[in-house]
C-alpha positions, 0 to 999 in steps of 0.5 A: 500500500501507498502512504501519502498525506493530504495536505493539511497533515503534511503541513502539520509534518513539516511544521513539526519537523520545523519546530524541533529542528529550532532546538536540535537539528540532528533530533529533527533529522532523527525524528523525519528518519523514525518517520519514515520507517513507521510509515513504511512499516504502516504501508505493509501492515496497515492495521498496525496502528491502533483505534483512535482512543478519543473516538474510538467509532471512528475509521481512522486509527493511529500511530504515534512516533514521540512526541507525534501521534500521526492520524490515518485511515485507508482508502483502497490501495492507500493509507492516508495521513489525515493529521499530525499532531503533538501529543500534548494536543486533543484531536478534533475535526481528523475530517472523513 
């Protein structure tokens, strides 16, 4: 399966990696690689994550790369990453 962002959550990526990169540019280089393989690794297993613990009637599901919680469903032959937020923020809205 594909893993593609829509973009909003790819936004919300890249101004995450941007935030850490402010402190640390090598744990932002850390972080994009950690992102990377997870994502990867959601590609061949795409129920992998887990049901969404806030909206647990929702399609969507999660996987969390710290301090990230990357909000996806599957369409298809695709994995989309729907929201991308820092664990200290309450998902609302993850859009259908």
């Amino acid at each position: 399966m594909k893993v593609k962002f829509t973009p909003s959550a790819r936004i919300q990526f890249l101004e995450g990696l941007e935030y850490i990169r402010q402190d640390s540019p090598s744990a932002a280089a850390g972080f994009r690689n950690k992102a990377e393989s997870v994502l990867r690794r959601l590609g061949e297993f795409p129920e992998s994550g887990r049901s969404i613990p806030e909206f647990p009637g929702l399609p969507h599901r999660e996987v969390i790369i710290p301090p990230y919680r990357f909000f996806y469903r599957v369409a298809g032959k695709t994995i989309w990453i729907v929201a991308v937020w820092h664990s200290a923020q309450l998902p609302r809205g993850l859009g259908h």
